[in-house]
N, CA, C and O atoms as a CHARMM CRD file, in Angstrom:
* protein
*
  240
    1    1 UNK  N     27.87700 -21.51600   7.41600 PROA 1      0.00000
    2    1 UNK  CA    27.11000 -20.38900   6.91300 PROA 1      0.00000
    3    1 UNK  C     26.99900 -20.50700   5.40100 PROA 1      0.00000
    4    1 UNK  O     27.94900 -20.69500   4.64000 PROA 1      0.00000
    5    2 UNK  N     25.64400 -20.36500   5.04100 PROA 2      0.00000
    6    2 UNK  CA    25.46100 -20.48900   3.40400 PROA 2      0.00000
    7    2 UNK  C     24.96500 -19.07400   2.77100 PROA 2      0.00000
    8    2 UNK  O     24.37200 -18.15800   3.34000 PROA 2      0.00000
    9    3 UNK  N     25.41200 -19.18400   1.34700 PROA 3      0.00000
   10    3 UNK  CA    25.39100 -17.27400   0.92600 PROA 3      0.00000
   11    3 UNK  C     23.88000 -17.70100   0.33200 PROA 3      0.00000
   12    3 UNK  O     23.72500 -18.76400  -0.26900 PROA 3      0.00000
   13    4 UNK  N     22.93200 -16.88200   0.53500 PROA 4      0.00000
   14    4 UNK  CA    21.72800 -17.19600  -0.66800 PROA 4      0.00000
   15    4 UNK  C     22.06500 -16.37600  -1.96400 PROA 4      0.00000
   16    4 UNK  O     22.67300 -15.31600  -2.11500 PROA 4      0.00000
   17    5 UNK  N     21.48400 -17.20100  -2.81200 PROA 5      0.00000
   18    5 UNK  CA    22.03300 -16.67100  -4.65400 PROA 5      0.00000
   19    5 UNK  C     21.64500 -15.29400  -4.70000 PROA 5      0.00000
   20    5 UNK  O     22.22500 -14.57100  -5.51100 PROA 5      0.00000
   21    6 UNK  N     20.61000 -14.73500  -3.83700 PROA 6      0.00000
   22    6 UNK  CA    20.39800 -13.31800  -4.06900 PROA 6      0.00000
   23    6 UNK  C     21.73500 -12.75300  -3.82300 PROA 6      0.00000
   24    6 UNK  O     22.47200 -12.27100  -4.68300 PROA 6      0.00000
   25    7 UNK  N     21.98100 -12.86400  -2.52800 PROA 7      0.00000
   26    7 UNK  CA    23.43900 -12.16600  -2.20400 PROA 7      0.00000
   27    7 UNK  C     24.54300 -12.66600  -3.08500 PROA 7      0.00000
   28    7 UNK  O     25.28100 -11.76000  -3.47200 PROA 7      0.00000
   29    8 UNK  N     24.86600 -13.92200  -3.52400 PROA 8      0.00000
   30    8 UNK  CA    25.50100 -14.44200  -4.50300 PROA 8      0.00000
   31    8 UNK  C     25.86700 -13.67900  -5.30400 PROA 8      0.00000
   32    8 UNK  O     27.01000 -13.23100  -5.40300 PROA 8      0.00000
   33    9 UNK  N     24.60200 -13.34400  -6.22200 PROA 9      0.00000
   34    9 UNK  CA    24.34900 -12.95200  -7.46800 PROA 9      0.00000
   35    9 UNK  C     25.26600 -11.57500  -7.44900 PROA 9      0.00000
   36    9 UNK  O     26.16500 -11.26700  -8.23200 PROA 9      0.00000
   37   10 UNK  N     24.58900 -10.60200  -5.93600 PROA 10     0.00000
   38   10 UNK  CA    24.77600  -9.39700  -5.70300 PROA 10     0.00000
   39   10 UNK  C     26.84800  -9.34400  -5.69200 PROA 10     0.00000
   40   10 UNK  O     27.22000  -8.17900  -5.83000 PROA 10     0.00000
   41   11 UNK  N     27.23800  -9.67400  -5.64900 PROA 11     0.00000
   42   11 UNK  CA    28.65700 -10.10800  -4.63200 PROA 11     0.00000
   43   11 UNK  C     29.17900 -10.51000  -6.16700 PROA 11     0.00000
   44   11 UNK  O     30.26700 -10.02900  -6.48200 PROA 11     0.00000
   45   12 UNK  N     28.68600 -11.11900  -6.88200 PROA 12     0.00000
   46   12 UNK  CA    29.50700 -11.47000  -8.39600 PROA 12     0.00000
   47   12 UNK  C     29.12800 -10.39200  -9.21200 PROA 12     0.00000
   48   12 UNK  O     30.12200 -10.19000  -9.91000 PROA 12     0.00000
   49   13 UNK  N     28.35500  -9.67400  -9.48800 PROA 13     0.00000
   50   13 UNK  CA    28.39500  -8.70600  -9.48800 PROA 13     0.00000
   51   13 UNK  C     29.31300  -7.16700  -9.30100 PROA 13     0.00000
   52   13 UNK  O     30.03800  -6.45800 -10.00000 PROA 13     0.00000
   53   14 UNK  N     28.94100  -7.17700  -8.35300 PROA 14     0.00000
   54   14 UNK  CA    29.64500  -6.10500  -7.33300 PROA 14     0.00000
   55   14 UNK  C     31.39200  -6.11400  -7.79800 PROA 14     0.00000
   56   14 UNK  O     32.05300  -5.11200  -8.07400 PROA 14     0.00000
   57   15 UNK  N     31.96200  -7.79600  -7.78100 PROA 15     0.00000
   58   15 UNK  CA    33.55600  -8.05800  -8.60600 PROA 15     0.00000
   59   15 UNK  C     33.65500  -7.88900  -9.89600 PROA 15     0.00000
   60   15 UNK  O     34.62200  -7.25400 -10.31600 PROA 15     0.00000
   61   16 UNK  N     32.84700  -8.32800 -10.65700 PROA 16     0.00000
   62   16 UNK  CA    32.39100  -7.67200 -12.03100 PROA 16     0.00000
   63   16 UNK  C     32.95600  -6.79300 -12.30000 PROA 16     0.00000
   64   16 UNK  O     34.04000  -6.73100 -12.88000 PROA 16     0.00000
   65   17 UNK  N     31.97600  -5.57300 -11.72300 PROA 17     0.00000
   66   17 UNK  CA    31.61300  -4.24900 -11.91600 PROA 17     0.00000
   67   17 UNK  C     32.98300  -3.12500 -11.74000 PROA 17     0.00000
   68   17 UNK  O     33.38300  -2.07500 -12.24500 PROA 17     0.00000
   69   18 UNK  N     33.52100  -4.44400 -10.31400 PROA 18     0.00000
   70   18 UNK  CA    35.24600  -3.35600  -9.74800 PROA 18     0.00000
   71   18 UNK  C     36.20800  -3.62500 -10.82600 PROA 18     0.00000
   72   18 UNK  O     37.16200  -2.92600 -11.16700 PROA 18     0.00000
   73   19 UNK  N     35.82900  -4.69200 -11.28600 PROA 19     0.00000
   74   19 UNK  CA    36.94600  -5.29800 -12.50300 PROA 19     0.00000
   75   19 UNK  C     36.89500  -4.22900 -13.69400 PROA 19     0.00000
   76   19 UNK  O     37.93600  -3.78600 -14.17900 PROA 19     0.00000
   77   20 UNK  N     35.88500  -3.91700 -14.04800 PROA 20     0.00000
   78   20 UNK  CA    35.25000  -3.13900 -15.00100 PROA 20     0.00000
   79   20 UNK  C     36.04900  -2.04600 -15.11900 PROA 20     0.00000
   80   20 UNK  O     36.67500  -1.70600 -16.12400 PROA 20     0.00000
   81   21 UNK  N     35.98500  -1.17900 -13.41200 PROA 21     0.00000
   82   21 UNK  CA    36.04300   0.02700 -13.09700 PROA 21     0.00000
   83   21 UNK  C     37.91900   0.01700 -12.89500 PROA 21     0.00000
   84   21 UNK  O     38.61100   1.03100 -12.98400 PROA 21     0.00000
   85   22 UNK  N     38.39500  -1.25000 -12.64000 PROA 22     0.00000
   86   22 UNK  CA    40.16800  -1.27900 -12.71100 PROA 22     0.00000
   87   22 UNK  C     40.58400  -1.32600 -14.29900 PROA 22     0.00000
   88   22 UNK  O     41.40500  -0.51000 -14.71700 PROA 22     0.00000
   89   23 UNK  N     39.95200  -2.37800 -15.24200 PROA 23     0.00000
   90   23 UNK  CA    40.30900  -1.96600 -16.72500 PROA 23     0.00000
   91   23 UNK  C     40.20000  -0.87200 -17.08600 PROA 23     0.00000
   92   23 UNK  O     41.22800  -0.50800 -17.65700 PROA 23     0.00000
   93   24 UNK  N     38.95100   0.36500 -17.01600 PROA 24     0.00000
   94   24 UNK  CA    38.88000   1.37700 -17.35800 PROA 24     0.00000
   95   24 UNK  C     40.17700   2.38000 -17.14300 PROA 24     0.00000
   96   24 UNK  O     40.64900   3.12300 -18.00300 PROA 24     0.00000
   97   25 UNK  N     40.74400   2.18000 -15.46500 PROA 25     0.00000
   98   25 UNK  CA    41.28900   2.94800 -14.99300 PROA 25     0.00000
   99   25 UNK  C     42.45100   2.71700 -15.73100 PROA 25     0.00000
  100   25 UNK  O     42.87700   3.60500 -16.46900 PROA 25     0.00000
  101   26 UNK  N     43.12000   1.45800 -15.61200 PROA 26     0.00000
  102   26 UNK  CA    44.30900   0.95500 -16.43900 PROA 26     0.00000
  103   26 UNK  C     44.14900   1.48800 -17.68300 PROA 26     0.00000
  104   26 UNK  O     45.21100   2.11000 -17.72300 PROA 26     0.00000
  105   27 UNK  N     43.56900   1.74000 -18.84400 PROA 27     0.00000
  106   27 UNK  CA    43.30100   2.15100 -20.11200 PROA 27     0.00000
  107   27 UNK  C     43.67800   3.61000 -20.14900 PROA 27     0.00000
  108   27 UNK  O     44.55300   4.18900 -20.79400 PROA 27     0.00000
  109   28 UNK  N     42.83300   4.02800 -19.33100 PROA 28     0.00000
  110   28 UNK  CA    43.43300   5.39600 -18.96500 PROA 28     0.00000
  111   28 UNK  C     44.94100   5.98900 -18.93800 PROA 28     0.00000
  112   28 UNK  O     45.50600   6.83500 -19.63100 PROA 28     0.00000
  113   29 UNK  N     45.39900   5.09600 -17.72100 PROA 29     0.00000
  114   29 UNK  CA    46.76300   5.53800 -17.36500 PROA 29     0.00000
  115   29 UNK  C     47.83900   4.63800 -18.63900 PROA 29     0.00000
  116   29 UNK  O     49.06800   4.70300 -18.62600 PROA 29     0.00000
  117   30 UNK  N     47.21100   4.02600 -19.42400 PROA 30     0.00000
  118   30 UNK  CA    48.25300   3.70800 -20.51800 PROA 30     0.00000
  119   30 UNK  C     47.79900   5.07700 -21.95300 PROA 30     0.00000
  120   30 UNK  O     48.39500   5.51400 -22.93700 PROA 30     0.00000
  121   31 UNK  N     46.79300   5.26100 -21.47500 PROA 31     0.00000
  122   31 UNK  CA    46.24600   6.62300 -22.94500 PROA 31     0.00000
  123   31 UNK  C     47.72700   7.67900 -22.27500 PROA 31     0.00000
  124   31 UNK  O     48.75900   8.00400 -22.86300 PROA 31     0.00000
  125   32 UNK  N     47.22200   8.01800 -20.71100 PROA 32     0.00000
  126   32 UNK  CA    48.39700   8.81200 -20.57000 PROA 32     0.00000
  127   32 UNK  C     49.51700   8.89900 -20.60400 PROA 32     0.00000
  128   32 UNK  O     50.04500  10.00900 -20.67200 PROA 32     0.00000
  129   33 UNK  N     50.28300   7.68900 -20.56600 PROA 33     0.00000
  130   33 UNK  CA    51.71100   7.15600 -20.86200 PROA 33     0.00000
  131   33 UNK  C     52.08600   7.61300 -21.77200 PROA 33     0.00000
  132   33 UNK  O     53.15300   8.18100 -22.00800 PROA 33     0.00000
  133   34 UNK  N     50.90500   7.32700 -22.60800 PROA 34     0.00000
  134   34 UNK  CA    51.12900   7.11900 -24.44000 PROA 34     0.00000
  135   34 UNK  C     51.70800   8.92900 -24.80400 PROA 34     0.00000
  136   34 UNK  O     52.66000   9.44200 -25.39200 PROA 34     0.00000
  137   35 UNK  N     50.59600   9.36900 -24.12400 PROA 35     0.00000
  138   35 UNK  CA    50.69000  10.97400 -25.05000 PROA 35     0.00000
  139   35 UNK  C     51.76700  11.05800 -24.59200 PROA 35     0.00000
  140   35 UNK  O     52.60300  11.33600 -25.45200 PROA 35     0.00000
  141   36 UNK  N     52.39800  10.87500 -22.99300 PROA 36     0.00000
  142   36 UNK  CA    53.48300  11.72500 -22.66100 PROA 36     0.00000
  143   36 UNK  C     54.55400  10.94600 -23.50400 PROA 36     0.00000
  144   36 UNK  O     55.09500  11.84000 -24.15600 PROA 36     0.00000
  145   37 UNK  N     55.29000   9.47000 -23.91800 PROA 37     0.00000
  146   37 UNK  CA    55.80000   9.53500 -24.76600 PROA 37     0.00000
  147   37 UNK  C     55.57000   9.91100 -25.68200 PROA 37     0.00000
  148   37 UNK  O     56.67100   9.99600 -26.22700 PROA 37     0.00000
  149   38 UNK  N     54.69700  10.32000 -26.49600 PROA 38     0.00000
  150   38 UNK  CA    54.79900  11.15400 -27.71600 PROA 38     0.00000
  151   38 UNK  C     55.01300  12.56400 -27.81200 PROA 38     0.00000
  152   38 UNK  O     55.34800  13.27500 -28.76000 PROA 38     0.00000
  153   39 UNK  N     54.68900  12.85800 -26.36400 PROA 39     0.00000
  154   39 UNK  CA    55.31300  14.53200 -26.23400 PROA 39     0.00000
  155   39 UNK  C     56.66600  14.69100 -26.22800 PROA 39     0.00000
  156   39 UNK  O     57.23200  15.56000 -26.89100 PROA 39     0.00000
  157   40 UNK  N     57.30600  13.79100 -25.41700 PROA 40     0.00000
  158   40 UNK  CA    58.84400  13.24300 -25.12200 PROA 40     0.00000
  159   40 UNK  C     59.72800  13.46500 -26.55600 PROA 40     0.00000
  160   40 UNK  O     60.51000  14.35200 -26.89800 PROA 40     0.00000
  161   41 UNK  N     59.22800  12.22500 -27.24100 PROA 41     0.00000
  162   41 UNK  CA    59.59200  12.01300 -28.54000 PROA 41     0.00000
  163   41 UNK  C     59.33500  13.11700 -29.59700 PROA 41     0.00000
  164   41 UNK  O     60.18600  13.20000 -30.48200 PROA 41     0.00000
  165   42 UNK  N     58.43800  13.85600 -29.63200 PROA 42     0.00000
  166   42 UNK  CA    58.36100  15.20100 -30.51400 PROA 42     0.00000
  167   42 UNK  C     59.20900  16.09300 -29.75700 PROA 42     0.00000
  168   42 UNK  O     59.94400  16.78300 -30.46300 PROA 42     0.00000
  169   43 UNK  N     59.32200  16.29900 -28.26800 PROA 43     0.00000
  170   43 UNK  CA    60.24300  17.11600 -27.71600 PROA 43     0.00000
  171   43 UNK  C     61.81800  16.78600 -28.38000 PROA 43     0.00000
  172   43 UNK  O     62.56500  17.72600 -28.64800 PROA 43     0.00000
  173   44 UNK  N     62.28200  15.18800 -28.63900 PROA 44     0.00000
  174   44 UNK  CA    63.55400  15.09100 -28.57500 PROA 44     0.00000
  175   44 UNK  C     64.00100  15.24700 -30.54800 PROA 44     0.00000
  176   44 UNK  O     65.04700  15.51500 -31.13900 PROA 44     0.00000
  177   45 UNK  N     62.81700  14.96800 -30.93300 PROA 45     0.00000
  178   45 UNK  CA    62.35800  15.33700 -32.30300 PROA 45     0.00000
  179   45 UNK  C     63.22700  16.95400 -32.84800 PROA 45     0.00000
  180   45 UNK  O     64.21100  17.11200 -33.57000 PROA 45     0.00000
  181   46 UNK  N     62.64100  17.61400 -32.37000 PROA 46     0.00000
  182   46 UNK  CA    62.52500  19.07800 -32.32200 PROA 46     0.00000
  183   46 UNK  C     64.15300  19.89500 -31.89000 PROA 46     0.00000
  184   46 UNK  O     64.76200  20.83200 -32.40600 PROA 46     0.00000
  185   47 UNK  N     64.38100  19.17600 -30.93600 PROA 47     0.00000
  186   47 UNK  CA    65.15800  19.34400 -30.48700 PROA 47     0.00000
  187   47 UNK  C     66.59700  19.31900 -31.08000 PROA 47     0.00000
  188   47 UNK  O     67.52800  20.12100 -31.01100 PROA 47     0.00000
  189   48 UNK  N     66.36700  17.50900 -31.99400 PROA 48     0.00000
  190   48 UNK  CA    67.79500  17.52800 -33.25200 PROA 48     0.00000
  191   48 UNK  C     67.40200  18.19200 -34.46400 PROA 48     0.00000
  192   48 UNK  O     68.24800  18.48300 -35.30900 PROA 48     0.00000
  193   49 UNK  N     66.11500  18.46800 -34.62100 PROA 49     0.00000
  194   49 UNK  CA    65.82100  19.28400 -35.62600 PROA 49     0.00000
  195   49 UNK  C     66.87200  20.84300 -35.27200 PROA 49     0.00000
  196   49 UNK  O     67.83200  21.20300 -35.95300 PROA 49     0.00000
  197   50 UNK  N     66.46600  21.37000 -34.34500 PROA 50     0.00000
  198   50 UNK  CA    67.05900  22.75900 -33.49700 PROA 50     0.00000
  199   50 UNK  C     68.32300  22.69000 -33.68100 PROA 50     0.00000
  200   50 UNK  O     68.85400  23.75700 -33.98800 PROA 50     0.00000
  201   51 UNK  N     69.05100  21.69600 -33.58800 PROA 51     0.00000
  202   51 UNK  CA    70.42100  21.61400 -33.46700 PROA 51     0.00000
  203   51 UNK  C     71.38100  21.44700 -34.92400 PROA 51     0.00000
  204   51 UNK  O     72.53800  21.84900 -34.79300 PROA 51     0.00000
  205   52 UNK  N     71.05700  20.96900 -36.10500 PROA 52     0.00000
  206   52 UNK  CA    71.19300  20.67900 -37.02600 PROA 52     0.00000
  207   52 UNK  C     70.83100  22.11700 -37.60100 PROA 52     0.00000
  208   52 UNK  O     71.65100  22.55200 -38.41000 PROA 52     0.00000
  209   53 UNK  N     69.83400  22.85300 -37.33900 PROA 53     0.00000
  210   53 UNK  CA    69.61900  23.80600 -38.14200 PROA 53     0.00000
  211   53 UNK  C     70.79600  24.87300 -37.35600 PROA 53     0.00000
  212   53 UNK  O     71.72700  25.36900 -37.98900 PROA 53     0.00000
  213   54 UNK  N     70.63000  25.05300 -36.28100 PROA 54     0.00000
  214   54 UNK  CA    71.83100  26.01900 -35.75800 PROA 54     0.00000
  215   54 UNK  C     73.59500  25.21400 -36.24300 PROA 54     0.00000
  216   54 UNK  O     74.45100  26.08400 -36.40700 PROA 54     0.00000
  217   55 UNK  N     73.98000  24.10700 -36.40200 PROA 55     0.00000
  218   55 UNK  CA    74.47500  23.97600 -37.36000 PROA 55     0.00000
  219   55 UNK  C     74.84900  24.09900 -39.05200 PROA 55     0.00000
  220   55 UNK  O     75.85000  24.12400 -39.76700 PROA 55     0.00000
  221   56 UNK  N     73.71400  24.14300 -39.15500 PROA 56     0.00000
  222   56 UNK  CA    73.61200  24.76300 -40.45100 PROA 56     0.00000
  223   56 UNK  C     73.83300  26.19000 -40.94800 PROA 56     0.00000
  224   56 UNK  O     74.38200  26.59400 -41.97400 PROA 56     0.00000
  225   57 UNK  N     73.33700  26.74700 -40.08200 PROA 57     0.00000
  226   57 UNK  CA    73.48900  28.18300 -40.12600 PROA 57     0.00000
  227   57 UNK  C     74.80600  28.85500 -39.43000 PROA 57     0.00000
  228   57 UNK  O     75.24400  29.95800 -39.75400 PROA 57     0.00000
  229   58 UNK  N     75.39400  27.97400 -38.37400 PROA 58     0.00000
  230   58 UNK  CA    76.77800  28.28900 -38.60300 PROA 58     0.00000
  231   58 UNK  C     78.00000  28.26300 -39.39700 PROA 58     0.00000
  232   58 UNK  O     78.91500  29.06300 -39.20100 PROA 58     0.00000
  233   59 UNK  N     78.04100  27.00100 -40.64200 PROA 59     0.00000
  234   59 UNK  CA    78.64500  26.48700 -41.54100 PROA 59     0.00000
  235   59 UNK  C     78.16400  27.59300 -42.76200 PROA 59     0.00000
  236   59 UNK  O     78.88800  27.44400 -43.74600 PROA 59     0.00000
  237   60 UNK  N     77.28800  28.50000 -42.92600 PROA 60     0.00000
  238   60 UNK  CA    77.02300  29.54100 -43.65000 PROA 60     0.00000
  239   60 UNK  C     77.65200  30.69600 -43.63200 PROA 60     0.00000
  240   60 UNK  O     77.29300  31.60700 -44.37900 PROA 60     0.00000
């Protein structure tokens, strides 16, 4: 059985296009990674900030 280049064409394509649509998705779910470590990290931020100051204000 032989593919004709129309269908060829269509079919390289078509992998292309899914490839396209898996980088996008991947990009995505690393944008979201990203924020949530940076929410993480401002959470744990905040947090020794919080603690240092309620130290502080006990040593007063």
């Amino acid at each position: 059985m032989t593919i004709n280049p129309t269908a060829a064409m269509y079919m390289h394509q078509e992998l292309v296009d899914e490839r396209i649509r898996g980088l996008h998705q991947e990009a995505a779910e690393q944008r979201l990674a990203s924020r949530i470590q940076d929410v993480q990290r401002a959470r744990r931020k905040a947090e020794r900030a919080s603690r240092r100051l309620l130290a502080a204000l006990a040593r007063a």
